[in-house]
C-alpha positions as CSV (number, residue, x, y, z in Angstrom):
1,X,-13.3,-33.0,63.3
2,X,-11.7,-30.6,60.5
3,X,-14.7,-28.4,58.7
4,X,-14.9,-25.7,56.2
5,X,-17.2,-23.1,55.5
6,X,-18.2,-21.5,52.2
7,X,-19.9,-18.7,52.3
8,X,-22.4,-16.9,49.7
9,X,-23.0,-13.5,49.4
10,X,-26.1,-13.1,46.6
11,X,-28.0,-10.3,45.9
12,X,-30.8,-11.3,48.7
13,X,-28.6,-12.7,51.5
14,X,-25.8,-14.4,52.6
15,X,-25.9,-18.1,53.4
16,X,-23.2,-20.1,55.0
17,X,-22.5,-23.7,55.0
18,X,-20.4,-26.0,57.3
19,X,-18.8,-28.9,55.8
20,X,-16.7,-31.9,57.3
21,X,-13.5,-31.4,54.8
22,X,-13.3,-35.3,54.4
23,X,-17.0,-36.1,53.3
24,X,-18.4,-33.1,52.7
25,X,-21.1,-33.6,55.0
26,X,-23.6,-30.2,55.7
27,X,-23.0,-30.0,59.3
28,X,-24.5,-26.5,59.5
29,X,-26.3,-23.5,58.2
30,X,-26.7,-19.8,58.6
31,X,-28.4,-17.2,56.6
32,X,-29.4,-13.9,56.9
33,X,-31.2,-11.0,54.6
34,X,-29.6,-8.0,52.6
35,X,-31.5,-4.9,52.3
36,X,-33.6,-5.1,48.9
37,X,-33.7,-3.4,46.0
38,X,-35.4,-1.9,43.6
39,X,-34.0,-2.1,39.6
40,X,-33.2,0.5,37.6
41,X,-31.5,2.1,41.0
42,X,-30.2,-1.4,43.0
43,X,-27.3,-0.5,45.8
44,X,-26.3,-1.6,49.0
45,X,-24.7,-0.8,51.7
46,X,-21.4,-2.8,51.5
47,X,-21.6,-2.8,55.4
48,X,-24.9,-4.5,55.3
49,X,-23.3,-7.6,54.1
50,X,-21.2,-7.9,57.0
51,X,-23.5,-7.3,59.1
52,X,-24.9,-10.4,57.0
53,X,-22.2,-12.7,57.4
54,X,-21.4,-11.6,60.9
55,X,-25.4,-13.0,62.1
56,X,-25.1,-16.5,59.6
57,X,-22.0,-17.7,61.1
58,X,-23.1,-17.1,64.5
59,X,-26.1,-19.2,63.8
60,X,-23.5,-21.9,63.6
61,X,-22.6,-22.0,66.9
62,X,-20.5,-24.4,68.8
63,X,-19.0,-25.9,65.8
64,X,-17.2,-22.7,65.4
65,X,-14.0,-23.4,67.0
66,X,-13.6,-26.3,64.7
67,X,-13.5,-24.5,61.0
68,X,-10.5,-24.1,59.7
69,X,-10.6,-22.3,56.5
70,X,-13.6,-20.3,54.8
71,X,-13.8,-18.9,51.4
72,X,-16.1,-16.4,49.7
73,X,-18.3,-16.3,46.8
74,X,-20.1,-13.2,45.6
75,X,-22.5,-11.2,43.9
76,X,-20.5,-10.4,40.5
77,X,-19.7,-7.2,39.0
78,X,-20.9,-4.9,41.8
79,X,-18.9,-2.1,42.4
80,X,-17.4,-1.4,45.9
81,X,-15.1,1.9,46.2
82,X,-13.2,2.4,49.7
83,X,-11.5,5.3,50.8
84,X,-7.7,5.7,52.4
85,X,-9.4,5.3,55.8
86,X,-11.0,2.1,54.5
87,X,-14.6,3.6,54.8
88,X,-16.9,2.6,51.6
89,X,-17.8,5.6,49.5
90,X,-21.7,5.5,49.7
91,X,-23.6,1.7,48.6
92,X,-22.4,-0.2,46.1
93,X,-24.5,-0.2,42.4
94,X,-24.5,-3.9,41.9
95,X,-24.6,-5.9,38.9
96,X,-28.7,-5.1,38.3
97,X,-28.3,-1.3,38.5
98,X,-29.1,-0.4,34.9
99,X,-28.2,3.3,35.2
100,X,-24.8,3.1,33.4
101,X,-26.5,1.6,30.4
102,X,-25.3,4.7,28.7
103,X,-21.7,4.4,29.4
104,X,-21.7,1.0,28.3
105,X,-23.2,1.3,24.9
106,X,-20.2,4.2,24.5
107,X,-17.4,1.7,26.1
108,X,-18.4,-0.4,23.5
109,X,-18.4,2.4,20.6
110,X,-15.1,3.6,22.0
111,X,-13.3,0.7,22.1
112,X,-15.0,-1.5,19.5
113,X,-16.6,-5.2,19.4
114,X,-13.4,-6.6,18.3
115,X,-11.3,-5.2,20.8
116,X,-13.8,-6.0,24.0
117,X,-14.3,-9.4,23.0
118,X,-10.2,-10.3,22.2
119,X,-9.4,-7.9,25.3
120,X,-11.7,-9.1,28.1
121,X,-13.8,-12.0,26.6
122,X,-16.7,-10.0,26.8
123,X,-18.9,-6.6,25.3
124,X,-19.8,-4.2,28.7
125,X,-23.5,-4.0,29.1
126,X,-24.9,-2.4,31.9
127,X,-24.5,-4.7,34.4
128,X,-20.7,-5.4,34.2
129,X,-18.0,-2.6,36.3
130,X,-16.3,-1.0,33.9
131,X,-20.0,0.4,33.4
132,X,-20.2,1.2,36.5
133,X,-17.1,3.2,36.9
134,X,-17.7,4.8,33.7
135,X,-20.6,6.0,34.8
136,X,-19.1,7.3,38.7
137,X,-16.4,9.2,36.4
138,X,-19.4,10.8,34.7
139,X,-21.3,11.6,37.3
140,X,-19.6,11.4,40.7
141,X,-16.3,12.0,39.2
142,X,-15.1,14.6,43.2
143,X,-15.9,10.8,44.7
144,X,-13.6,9.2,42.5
145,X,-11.1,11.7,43.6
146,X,-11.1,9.8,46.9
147,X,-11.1,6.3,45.6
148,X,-7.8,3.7,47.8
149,X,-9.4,0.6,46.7
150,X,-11.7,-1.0,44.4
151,X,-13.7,-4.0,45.1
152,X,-16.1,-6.5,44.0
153,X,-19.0,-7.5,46.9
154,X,-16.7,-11.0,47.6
155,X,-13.6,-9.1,47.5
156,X,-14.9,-6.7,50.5
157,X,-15.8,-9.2,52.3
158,X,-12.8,-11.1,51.8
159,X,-10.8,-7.4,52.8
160,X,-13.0,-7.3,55.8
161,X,-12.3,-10.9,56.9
162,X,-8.6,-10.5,56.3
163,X,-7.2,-6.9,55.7
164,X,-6.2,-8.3,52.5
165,X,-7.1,-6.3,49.3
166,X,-7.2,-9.6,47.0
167,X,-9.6,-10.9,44.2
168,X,-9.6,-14.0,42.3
169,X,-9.1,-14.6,38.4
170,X,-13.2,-16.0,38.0
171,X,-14.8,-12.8,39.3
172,X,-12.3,-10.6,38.2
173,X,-13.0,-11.6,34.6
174,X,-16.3,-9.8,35.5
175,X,-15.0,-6.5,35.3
176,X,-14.3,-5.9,32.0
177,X,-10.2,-4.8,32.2
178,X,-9.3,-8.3,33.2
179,X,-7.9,-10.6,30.7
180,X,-9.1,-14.0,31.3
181,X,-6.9,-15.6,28.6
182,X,-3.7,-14.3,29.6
183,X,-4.8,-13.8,33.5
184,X,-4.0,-10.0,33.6
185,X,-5.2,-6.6,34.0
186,X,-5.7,-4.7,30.6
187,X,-4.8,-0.8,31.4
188,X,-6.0,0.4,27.6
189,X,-9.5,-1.1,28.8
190,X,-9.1,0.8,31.7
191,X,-8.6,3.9,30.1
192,X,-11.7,4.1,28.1
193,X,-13.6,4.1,31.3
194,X,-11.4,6.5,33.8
195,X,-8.3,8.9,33.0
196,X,-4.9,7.9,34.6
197,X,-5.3,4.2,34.3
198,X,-1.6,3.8,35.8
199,X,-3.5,5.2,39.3
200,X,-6.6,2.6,38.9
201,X,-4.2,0.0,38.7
202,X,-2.5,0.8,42.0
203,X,-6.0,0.7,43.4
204,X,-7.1,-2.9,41.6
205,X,-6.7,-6.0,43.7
206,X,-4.2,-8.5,43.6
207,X,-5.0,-11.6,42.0
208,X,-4.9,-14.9,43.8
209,X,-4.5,-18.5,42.7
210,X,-7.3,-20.2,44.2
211,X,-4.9,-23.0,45.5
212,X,-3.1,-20.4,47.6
213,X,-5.0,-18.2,50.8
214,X,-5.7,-14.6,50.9
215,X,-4.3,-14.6,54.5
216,X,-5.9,-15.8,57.6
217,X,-8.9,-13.9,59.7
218,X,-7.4,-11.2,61.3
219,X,-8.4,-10.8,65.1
220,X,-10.6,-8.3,64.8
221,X,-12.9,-10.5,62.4
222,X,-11.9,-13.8,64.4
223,X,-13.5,-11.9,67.6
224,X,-16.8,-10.5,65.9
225,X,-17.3,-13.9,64.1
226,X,-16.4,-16.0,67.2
227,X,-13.7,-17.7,64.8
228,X,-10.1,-19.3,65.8
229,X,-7.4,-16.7,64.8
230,X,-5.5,-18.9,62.7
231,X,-8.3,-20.0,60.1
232,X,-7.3,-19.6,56.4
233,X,-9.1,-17.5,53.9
234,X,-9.2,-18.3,50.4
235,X,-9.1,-15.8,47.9
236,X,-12.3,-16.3,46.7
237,X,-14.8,-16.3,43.1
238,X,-17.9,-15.1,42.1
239,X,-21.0,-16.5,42.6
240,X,-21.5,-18.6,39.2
241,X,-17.7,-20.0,39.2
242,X,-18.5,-21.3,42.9
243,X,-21.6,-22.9,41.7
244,X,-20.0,-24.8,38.6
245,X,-17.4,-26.1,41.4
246,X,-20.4,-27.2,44.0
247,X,-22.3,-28.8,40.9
248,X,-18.7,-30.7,39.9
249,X,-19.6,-29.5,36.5
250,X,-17.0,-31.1,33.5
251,X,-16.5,-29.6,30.5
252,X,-19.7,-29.9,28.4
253,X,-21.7,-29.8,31.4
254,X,-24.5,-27.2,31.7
255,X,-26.0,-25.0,34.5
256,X,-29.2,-23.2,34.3
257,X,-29.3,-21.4,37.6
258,X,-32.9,-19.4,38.6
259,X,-32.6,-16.6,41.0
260,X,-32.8,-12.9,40.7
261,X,-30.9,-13.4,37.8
262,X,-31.1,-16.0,35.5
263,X,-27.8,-17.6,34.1
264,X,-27.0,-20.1,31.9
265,X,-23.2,-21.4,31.5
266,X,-20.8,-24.1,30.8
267,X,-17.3,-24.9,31.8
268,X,-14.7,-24.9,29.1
269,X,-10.9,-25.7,28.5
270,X,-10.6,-22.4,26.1
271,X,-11.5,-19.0,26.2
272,X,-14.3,-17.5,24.3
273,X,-14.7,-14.3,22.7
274,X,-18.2,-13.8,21.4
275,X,-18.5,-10.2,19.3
276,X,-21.7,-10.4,19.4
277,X,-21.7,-9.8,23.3
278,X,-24.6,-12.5,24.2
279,X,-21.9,-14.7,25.7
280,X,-19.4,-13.2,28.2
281,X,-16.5,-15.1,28.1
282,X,-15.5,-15.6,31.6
283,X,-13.2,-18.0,33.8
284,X,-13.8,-20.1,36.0
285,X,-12.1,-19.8,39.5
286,X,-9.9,-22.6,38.5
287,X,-7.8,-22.2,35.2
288,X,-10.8,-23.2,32.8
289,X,-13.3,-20.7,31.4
290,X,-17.3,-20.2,32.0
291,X,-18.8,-18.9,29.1
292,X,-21.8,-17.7,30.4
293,X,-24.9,-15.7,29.4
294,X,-27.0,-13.6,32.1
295,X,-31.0,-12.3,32.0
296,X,-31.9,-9.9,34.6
297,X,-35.3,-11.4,35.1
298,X,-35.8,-14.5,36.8
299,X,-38.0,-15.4,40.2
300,X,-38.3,-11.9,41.3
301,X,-40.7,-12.0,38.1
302,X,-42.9,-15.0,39.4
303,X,-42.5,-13.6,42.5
304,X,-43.8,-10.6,41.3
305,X,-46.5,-12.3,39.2
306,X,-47.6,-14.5,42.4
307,X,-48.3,-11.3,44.5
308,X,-50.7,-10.2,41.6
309,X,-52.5,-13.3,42.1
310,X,-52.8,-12.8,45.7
311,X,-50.6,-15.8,46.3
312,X,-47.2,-17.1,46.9
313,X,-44.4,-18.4,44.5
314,X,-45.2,-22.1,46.2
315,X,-48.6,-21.2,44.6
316,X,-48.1,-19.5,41.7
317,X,-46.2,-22.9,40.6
318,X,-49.3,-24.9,41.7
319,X,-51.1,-23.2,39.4
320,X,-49.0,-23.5,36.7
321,X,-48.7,-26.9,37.3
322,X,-52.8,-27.3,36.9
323,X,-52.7,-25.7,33.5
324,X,-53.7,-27.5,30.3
325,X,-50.9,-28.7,28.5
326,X,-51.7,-27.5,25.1
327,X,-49.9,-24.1,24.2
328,X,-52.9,-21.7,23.3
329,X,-50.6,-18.8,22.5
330,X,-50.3,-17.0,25.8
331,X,-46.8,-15.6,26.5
332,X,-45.0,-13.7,28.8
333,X,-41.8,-11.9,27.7
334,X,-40.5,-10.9,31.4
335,X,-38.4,-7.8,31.2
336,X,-40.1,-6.5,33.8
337,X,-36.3,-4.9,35.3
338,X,-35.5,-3.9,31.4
339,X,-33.4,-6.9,30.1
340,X,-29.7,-7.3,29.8
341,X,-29.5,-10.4,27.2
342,X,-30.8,-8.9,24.4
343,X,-29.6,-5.9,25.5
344,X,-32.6,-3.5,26.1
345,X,-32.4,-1.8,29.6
346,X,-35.1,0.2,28.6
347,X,-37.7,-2.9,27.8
348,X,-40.8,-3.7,30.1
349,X,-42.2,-6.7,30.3
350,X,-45.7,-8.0,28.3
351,X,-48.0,-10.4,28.5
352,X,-49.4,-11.7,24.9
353,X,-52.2,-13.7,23.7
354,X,-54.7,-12.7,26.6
355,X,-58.3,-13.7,25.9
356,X,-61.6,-13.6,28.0
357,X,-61.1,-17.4,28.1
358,X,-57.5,-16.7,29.6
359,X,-56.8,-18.3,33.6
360,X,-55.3,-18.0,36.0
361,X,-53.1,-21.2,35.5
362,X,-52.7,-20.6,31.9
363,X,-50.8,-16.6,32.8
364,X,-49.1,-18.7,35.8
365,X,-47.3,-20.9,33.7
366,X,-46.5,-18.6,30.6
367,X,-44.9,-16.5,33.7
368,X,-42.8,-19.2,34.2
369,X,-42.2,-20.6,30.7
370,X,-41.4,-16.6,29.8
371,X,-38.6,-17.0,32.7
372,X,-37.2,-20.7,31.2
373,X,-37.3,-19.5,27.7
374,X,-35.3,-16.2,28.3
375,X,-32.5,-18.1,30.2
376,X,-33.1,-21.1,27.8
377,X,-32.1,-18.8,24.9
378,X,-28.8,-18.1,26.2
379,X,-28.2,-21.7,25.9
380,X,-29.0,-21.1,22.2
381,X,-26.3,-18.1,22.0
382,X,-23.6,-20.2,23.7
383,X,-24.2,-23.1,21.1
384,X,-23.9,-20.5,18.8
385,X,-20.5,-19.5,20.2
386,X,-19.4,-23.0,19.6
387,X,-19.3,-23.3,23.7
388,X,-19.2,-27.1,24.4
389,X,-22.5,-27.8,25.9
390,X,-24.0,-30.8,25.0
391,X,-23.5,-32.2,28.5
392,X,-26.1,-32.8,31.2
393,X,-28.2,-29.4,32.1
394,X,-28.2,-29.0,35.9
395,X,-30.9,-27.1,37.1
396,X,-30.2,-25.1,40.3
397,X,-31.0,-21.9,42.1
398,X,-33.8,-21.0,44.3
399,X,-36.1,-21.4,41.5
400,X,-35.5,-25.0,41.1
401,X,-37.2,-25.6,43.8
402,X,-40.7,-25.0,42.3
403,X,-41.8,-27.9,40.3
404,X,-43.3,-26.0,37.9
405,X,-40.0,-24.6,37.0
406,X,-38.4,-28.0,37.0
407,X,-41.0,-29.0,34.7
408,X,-41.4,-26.5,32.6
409,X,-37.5,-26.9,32.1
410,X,-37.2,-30.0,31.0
411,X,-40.1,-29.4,28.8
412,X,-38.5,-26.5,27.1
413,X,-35.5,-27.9,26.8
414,X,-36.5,-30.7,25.2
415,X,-34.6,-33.1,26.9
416,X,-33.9,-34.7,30.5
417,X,-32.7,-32.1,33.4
418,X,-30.8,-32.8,37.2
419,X,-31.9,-31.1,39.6
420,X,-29.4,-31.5,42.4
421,X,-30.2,-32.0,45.8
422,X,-28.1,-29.7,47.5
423,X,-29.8,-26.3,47.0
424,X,-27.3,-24.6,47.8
425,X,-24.3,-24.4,45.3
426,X,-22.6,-22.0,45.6
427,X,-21.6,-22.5,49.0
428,X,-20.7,-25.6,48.7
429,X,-18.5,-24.3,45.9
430,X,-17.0,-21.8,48.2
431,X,-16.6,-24.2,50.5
432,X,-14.7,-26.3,48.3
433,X,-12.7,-23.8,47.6
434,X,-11.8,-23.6,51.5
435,X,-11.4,-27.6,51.1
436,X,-8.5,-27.1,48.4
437,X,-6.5,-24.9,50.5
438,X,-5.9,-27.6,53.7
439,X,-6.0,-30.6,51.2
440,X,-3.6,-32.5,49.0
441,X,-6.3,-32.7,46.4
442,X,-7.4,-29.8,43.4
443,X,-10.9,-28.2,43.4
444,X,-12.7,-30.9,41.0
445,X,-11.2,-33.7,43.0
446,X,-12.5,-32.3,46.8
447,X,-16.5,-31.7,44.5
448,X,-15.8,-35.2,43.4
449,X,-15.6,-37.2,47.1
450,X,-17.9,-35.0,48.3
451,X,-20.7,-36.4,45.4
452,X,-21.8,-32.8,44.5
453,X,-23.9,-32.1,42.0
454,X,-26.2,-35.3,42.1
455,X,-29.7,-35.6,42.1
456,X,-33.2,-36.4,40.4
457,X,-33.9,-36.6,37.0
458,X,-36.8,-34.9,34.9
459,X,-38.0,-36.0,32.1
460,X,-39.9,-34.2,29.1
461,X,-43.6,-34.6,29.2
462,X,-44.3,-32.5,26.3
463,X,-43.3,-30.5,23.1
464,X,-42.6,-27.1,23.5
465,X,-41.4,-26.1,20.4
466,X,-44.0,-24.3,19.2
467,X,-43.9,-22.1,22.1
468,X,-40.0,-21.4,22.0
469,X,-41.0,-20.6,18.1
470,X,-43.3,-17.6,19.3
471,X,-41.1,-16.5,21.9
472,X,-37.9,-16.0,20.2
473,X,-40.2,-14.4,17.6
474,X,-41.8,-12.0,20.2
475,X,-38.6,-11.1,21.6
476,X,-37.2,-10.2,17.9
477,X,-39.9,-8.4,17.3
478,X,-39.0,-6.2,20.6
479,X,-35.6,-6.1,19.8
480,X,-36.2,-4.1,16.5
481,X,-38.5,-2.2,17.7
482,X,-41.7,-3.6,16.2
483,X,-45.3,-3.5,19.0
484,X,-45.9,-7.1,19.8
């Protein structure tokens, strides 16, 4: 028996799934935890990952010897810097680390709406690398001085699994000096971020069609991860791309995925360049685009919110669940982490509307309904954008999980939701990506015999309008600087 194993590496953990190439059949799981972190400071120890995905694909066992290719998806826009001895120059500030907020907002004065958009497909906010480097060459500019190789978290892994410096054309559209139209690096991008662009690009990985492999797992990786020498390694994607391939998304087609982050995105057969910066025009891993939009707060809110209440997120959905269904103008506008769509790293999060008569049910849901409606207004901004998107909204993540969520979705939304059943989708997209490298068949071709992306239906049980109403006018009202 043939399997493949796609691999993700989030924020919180990396999971790995085992797949039977010719079905697609889950034949076995590993996961293990990251360190956490702690917005507006959020870094890890590139290491720590490995030492991740090292522990889940031991947890796999005995069907080891029979994988023969992997692929990884990843965390995007973190930035990983190696040295000339391939030693990582301290953690990584990944995409939630809000301290280059600065050097973004000046990126964009620097370089200009028009230019960003047309150049990369996108407006730098805090969260996305060039930020990030901007903000080393500002501040750590003798570490710089070191710098062999830059990386994104899947690319490092990829490197450490193959001794191949490689990245793919989805993530690296995440960077902000990749060109996702025309499937190149932009050096004048470059250079409004670092001087001597000409080096950087020397130290920028090669990109790889996701058709052809990185390389295969060197012996030192095939020992530590009790793999056969000879299994191929796919080039990779970021996290979002591998998910829209593990849903089988088509054009049109919606995700809404709920996790530390909240994203909203939709594939397309045509760039996008929004100047407003709410969408970032992104590819997919592919050839198509994934015009996406990105909130920083999602679960870790009502995760957050649930400890208040002394309980768990399982609970804090129960609650929500119990509340009356009438809106009686509680809110929550969750920028607990500051906020990167609006852009306002700065923002905290509030509660409005409280009363003496206010419960515990009714704050439980508005935590929930302030998550939906953030992400849900993305879906607003990429209609506005003139993204195809009047497809079927899949709802995944580890979020979508809590019924109150899946509710409260298709409530705000207005209309039916899926929620697959296969939690995990960006593995499988990983894995799929692994698929296409030992098969005759493309990417959407392996999701398609495989069935991904299937699963329940949820229906709206009641009108929410009113309450996206006095969101979007809360959130306007932060966004110009009025009290709410």
């Amino acid at each position: 028996m043939s399997i493949v194993l796609g691999i993700d590496s989030s924020t919180q953990s990396t999971k790995v799934e085992a797949r039977q190439i010719d079905t697609g059949r889950v034949i076995g799981r590993g996961q293990a935890d990251h360190p956490p972190t702690s917005p507006p400071i959020s870094e890890q120890d590139p290491g720590a990952w490995w030492e991740a995905l090292t522990s889940a694909i031991h947890q796999l066992g005995d069907i080891r010897p029979q994988i023969t290719a992997l692929s990884v998806a990843g965390q995007q826009h973190g930035l990983v810097l190696v040295d000339d001895r391939g030693a990582s120059l301290g953690p990584a500030q990944l995409w939630n680390d809000t301290r280059c907020a600065d050097e973004a907002a000046e990126l964009v004065r620097r370089g200009g709406p028009a230019l960003w958009a047309t150049g990369c497909g996108s407006l730098p906010v805090a969260s996305f690398t060039i930020a990030k480097l901007a903000w080393m060459a500002s501040n750590e500019p003798a570490a710089l001085d070191r710098v062999a190789k830059v990386m994104l978290p899947h690319d490092y892994l990829t490197w450490r699994l193959t001794d191949e410096h490689v990245t793919d054309r989805g993530d690296a559209s995440g960077t902000g000096w990749f060109d996702a139209g025309n499937d190149v690096y932009r050096p004048d991008l470059l250079d409004l971020a670092v001087t001597q662009s000409d080096q950087w690009m020397e130290r920028l990985p090669t990109v790889v069609n996701h058709r052809t492999a990185a390389g295969v797992v060197s012996p030192s990786a095939a020992a530590a991860l009790g793999l056969p020498a000879d299994v191929l390694v796919g080039a990779g994607t970021g996290d979002n791309m591998a998910a829209a391939l593990g849903l089988g998304l088509c054009p049109g087609d919606v995700a809404l995925s709920l996790g530390t982050s909240g994203t909203v995105y939709s594939v397309s057969t045509s760039p996008t360049a929004d100047r407003s910066g709410a969408v970032a025009g992104f590819a997919d891993a592919t050839g198509n685009f994934l015009p996406l939009v990105c909130t920083l707060n999602a679960t870790k809110v009502t995760d957050t919110v649930a400890s208040w209440f002394g309980t768990d997120p399982a609970g804090l959905s129960n609650l929500a669940m119990a509340a009356d269904s009438a809106f009686e103008g509680t809110l929550l506008v969750p920028y607990f982490d500051g906020e990167r769509t609006p852009n306002l790293p700065d923002a905290t999060g509030t509660f409005k509307g409280l009363r003496t008569s206010t419960s515990r049910e009714i704050m439980a849901r508005a935590a929930h309904d302030g998550v939906l409606c953030g992400v849900l207004s993305g879906l607003d901004a990429l209609q506005a954008a003139r993204v195809p998107s009047d497809g079927k909204l899949h709802l995944i993540g580890g979020g979508a999980r809590a019924a109150a969520y899946r509710q409260r979705c298709a409530d705000l939304h207005g209309q039916p939701i899926v929620v697959p059943e296969a939690h995990e989708s960006v593995a499988a997209g990983a894995a799929v990506l692994a698929a296409s490298l030992v098969e005759d068949q493309t990417a959407d071709e392996i999701a398609s015999t495989w069935s991904l992306g299937q699963g329940p239906t949820v229906e709206p049980a009641v009108d929410c309008q009113e309450l996206r109403d006095a969101y979007n006018s809360s959130v306007a009202d932060i966004s110009v600087g009025r009290s709410i």
